[in-house]
C-alpha positions as CSV (number, residue, x, y, z in Angstrom):
1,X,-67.8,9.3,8.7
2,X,-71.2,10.6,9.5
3,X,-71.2,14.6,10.7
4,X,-71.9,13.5,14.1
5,X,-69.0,11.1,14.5
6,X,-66.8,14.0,13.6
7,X,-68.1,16.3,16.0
8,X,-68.0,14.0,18.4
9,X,-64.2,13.5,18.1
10,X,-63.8,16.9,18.0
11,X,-65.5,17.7,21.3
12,X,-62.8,14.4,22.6
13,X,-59.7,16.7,21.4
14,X,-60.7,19.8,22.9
15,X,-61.3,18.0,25.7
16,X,-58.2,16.4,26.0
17,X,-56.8,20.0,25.2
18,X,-58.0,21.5,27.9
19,X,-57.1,19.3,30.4
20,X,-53.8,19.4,29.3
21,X,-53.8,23.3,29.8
22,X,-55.1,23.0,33.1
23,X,-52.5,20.8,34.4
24,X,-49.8,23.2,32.6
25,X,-51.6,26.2,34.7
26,X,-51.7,24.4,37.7
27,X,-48.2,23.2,37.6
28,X,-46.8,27.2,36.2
29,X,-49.6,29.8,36.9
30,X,-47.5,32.4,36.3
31,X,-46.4,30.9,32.9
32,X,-42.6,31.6,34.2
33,X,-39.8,29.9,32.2
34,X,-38.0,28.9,35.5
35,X,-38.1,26.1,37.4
36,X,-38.1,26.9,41.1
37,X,-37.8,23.5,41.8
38,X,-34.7,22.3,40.0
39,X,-32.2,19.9,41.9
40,X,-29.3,22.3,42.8
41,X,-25.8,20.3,43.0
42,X,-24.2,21.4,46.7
43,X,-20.6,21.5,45.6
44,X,-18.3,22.7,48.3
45,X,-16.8,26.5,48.1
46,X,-15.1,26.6,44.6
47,X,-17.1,24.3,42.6
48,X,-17.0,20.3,41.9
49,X,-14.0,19.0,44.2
50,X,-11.0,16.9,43.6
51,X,-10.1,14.1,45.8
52,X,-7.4,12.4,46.9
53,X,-9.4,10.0,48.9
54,X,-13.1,8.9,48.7
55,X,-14.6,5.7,50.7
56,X,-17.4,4.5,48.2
57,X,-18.8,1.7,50.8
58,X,-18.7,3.7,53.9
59,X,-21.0,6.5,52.1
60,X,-23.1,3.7,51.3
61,X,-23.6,2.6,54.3
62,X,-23.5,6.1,56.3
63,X,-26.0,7.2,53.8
64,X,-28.4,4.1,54.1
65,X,-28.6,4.6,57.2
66,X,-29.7,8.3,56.7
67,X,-32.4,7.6,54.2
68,X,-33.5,4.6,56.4
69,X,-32.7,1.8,53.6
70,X,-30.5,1.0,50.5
71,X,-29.7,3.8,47.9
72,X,-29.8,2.4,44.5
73,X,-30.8,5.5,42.4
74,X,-32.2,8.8,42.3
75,X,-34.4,10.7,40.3
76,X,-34.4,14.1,38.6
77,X,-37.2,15.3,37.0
78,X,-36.2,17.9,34.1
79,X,-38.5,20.2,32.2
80,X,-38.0,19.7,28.2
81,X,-40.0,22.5,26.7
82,X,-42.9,25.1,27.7
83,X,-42.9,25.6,24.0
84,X,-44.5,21.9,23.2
85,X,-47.1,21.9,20.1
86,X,-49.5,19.2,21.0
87,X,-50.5,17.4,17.8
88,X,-53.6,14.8,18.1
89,X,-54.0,12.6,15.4
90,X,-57.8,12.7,14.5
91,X,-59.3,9.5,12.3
92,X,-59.9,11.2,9.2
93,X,-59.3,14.4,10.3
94,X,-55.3,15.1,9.9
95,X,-53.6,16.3,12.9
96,X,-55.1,18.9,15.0
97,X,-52.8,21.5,16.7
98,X,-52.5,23.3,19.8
99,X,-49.8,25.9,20.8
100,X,-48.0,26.0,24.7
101,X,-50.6,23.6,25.8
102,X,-48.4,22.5,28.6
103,X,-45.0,21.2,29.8
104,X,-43.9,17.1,29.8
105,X,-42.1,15.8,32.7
106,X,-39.8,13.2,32.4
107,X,-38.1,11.2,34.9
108,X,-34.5,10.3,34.6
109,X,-33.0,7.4,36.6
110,X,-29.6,8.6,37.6
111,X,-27.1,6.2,38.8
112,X,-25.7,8.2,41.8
113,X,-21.6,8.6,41.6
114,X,-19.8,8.1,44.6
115,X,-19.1,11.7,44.6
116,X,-22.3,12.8,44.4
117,X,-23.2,10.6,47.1
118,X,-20.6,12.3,49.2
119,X,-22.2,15.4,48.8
120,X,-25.6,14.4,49.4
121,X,-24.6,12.4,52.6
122,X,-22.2,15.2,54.1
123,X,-25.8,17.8,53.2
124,X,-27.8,15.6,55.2
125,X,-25.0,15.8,58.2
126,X,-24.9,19.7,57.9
127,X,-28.6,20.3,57.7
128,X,-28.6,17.5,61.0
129,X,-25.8,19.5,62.9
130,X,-23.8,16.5,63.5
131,X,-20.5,17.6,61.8
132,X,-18.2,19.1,64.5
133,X,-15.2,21.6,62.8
134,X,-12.0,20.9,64.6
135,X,-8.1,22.6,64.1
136,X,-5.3,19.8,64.3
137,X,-3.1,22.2,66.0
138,X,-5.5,22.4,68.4
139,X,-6.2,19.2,70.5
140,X,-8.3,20.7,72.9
141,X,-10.6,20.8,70.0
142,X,-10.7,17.1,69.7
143,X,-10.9,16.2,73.5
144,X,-14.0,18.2,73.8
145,X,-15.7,15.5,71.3
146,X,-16.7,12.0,71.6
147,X,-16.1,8.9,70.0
148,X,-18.4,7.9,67.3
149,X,-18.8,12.2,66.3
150,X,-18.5,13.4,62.8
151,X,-15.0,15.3,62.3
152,X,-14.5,18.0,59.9
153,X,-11.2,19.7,59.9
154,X,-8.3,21.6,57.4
155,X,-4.7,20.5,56.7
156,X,-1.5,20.8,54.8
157,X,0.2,18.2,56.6
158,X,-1.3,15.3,55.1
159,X,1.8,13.8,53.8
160,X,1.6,9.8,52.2
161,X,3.7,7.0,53.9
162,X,6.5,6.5,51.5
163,X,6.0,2.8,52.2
164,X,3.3,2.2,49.9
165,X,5.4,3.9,47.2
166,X,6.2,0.3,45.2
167,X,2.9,-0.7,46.0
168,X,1.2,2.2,44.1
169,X,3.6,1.9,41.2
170,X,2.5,-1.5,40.8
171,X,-0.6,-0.7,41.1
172,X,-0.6,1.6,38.4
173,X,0.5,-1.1,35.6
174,X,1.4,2.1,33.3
175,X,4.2,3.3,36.1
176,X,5.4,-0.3,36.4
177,X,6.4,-0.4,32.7
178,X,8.0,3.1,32.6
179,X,10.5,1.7,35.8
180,X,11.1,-1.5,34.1
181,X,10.5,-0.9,30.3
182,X,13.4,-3.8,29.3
183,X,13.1,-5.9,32.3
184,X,10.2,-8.8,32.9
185,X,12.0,-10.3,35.3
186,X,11.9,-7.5,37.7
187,X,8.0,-6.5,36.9
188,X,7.6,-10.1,37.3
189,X,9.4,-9.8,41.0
190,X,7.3,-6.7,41.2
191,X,4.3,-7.9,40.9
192,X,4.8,-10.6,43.5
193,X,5.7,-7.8,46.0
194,X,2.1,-6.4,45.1
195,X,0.9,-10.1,45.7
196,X,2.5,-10.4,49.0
197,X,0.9,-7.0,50.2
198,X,-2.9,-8.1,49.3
199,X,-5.2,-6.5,46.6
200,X,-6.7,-4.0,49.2
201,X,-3.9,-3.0,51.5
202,X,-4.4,-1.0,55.0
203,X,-2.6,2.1,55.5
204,X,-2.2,5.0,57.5
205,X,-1.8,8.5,56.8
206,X,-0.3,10.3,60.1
207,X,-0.5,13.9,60.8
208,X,1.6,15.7,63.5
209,X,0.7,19.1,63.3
210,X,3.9,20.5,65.8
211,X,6.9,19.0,67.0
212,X,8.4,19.6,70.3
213,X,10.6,22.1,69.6
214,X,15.1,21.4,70.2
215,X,14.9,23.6,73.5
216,X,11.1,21.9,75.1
217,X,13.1,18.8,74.3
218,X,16.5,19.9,76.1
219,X,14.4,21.5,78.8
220,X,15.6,24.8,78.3
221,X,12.3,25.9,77.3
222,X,10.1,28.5,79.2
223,X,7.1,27.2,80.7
224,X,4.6,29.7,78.1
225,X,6.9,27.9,75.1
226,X,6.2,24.1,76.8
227,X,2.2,24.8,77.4
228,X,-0.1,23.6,74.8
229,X,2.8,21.9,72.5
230,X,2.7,18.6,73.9
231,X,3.1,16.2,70.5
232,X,-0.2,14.8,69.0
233,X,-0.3,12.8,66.4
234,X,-3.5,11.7,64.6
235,X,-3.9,8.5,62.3
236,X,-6.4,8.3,59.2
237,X,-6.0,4.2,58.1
238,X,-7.5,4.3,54.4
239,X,-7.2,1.4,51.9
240,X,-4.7,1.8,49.6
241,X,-6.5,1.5,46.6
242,X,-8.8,4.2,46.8
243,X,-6.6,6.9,46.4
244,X,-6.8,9.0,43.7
245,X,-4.4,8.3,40.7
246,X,-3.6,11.8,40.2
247,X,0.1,11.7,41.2
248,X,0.3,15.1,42.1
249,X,-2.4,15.3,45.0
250,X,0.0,13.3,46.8
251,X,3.6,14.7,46.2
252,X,5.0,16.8,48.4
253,X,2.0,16.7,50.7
254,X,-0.4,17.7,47.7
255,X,-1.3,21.2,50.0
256,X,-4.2,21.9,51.6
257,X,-7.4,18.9,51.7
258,X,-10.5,19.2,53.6
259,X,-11.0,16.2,55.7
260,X,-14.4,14.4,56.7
261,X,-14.1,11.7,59.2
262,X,-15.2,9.5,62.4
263,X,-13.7,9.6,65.2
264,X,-13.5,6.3,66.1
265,X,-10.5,6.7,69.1
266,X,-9.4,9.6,71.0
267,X,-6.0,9.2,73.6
268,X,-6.3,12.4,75.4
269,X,-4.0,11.4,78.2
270,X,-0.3,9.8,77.8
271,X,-0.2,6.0,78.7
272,X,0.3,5.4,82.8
273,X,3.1,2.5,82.0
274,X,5.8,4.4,80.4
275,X,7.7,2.9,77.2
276,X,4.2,2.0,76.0
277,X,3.0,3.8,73.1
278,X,-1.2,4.9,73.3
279,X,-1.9,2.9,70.5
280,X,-0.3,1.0,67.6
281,X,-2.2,0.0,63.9
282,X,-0.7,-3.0,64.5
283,X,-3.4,-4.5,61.4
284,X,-0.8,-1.9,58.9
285,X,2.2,-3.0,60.3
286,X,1.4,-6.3,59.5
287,X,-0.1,-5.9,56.2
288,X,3.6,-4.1,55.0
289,X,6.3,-5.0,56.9
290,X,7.3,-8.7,56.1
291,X,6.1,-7.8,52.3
292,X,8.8,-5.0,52.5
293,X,11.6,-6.2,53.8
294,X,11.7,-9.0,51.1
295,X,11.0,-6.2,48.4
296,X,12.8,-5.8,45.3
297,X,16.0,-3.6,45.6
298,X,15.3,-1.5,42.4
299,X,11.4,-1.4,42.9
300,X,12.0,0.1,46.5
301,X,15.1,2.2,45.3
302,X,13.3,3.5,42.1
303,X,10.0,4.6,44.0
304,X,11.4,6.2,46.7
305,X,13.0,9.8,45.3
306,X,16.0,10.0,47.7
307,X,17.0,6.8,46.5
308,X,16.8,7.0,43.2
309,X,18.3,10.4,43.0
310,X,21.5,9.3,45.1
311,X,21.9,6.2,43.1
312,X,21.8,8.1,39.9
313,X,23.7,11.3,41.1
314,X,26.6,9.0,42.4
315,X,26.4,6.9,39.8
316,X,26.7,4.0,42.1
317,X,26.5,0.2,41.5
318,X,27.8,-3.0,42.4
319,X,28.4,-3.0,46.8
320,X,28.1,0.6,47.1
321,X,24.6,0.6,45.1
322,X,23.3,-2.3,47.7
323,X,24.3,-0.3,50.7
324,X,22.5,2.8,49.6
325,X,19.1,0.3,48.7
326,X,19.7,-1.6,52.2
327,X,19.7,2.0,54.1
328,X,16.4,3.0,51.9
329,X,14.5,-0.3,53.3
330,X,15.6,0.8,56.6
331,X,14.2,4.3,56.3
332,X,10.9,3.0,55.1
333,X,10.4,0.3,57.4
334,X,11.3,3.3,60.1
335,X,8.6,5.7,59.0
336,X,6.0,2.3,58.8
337,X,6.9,2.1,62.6
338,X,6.5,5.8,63.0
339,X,3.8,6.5,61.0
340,X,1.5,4.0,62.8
341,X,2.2,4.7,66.3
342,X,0.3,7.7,68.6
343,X,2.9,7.7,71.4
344,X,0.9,9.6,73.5
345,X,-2.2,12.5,72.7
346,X,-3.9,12.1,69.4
347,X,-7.0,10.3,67.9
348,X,-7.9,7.9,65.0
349,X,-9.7,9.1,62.7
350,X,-11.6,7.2,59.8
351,X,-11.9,8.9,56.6
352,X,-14.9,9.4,54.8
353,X,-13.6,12.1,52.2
354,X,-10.2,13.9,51.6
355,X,-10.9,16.3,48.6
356,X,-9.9,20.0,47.8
């Protein structure tokens, strides 16, 4: 290599050095180890959340439509190093060094969770202004919003039908053998139940945040203790399946959840014809009710606490076991009735997220 080719190629690295340092200068004048820029996660107050329910497909789509088309992935970008030695390999020459001549960017495809998704679709609601905060125990709250608004709301009445009880242990195939470890006849009867139901049942979680109280309903009430206290129910119809596995978010009520919803129906006024309930999910009643009235006796009996408890603290069998199953089916085919009826004030409500 003639003297001239090597300076030549030495002018090309420095060159290709210095460029490099003026991008690093243009993208960190200040030479500052942080990166302003940095995609934050907006976790709700206490960190990361834990649900109990999450609608992957209706963030989808409520989030498509935000961003105007389908979301397949995101991308971070992440700073690796400001402390980079840039090494050009120089024919003939060896390598040729340069200290902190800049910072590489590199883009990560993510594959968005449908947590994360959550998040960014209920950040893009706040920072639109479209989420309306409402009280349960206070319906006036609701009847001031329309149908189709954004609902946002607290509660520690969110209790789970007991009817899907035997579907959710079947659904959980790890449950199902702990009920019936010695028996494949009756996680083969089991199983059918689950058949019978559908792979992606409708239900209904129903909050009633007061009762009428035993003296509003004898009318010995005074008029201040009547006012205001008028029952309400409200319905959330989720599918099934999508609740979280986590057995304790849903015993005993699993405490308090924050709630993100549509209001899809609001029944501000009792019915004119009386007997007539405001409305009835007549699509759950259907899904459950044939499906549990030819239910297992021990898969309904062994899923349903009372039950079980009663059977095994009595020690019953034979006739007296049968009656105590035969009044459980009752009981649950009760609170499917119940639990899917507004009889007069309340509102549906879809759920988009229940988390704490």
């Amino acid at each position: 290599m003639t003297l001239r080719q090597v300076l030549t190629a030495i002018g090309a690295a420095l060159a290709v050095i210095v460029i490099l340092g003026a991008i690093y200068l243009i993208a960190d004048p200040g030479g500052s180890t942080q990166d302003a820029s940095a995609v934050e996660p907006k976790f709700p107050p206490g960190g990361p959340a834990e649900f109990l329910y999450l609608d992957a497909t209706r963030i989808a789509t409520y989030l498509a439509q935000v961003e105007g088309g389908e979301i397949e992935s995101e991308k971070l970008t992440h700073k690796l190093t400001q402390n980079l030695n840039a090494k050009l390999e120089l024919k003939g020459l060896g390598e040729v060094g340069a200290t902190k001549v800049g910072e590489l960017l590199a883009e990560k495809n993510v594959k968005p969770t449908a947590a994360s998704s959550f998040f960014a679709l209920h950040g893009q609601l706040e920072d639109a202004n479209v989420i309306s905060p409402a009280r349960p125990r206070y319906f006036k709250e609701f009847r001031r919003l329309d149908e189709g608004d954004f609902v946002e709301f607290e509660t520690s009445a969110l209790l789970p039908p007991i009817y899907i009880n035997a579907y959710l242990s079947v659904l959980h195939a790890g449950t199902l053998a702990a009920i019936f470890p010695k028996s494949p006849r009756q996680r083969r009867e089991s199983t059918n139940f689950f058949k019978k139901v559908g792979a992606t049942p409708r239900a209904v979680f129903a909050l009633q945040p007061y009762k009428p109280s035993p003296e509003a309903a004898s009318g010995q009430a005074s008029a201040s203790q009547v006012a205001g206290r008028k029952p309400v129910v409200y319905l959330l119809p989720f599918t099934a399946p999508l609740l979280s596995a986590e057995r304790s978010l849903l015993k005993g009520g699993g405490g308090n959840f924050t709630v993100l919803g549509k209001l899809v129906r609001l029944f501000p006024k009792p019915p004119k014809e009386e007997g007539h309930a405001s409305y009835v999910d007549s699509a759950t009643r259907e899904t459950w009710e044939q499906a549990l009235k030819s239910a297992p006796d021990e898969l309904l009996c062994r899923t349903e606490p009372m039950c079980a408890e009663t059977v095994r603290a009595r020690h019953l069998s034979g006739t007296r076991r049968k009656r105590a199953i035969d009044e459980c089916r009752q009981q649950i085919l009760e609170a499917l009735e119940t639990q899917t009826t507004i009889p007069e004030r309340g509102a549906v409500i879809l759920p988009i997220a229940i988390y704490k």
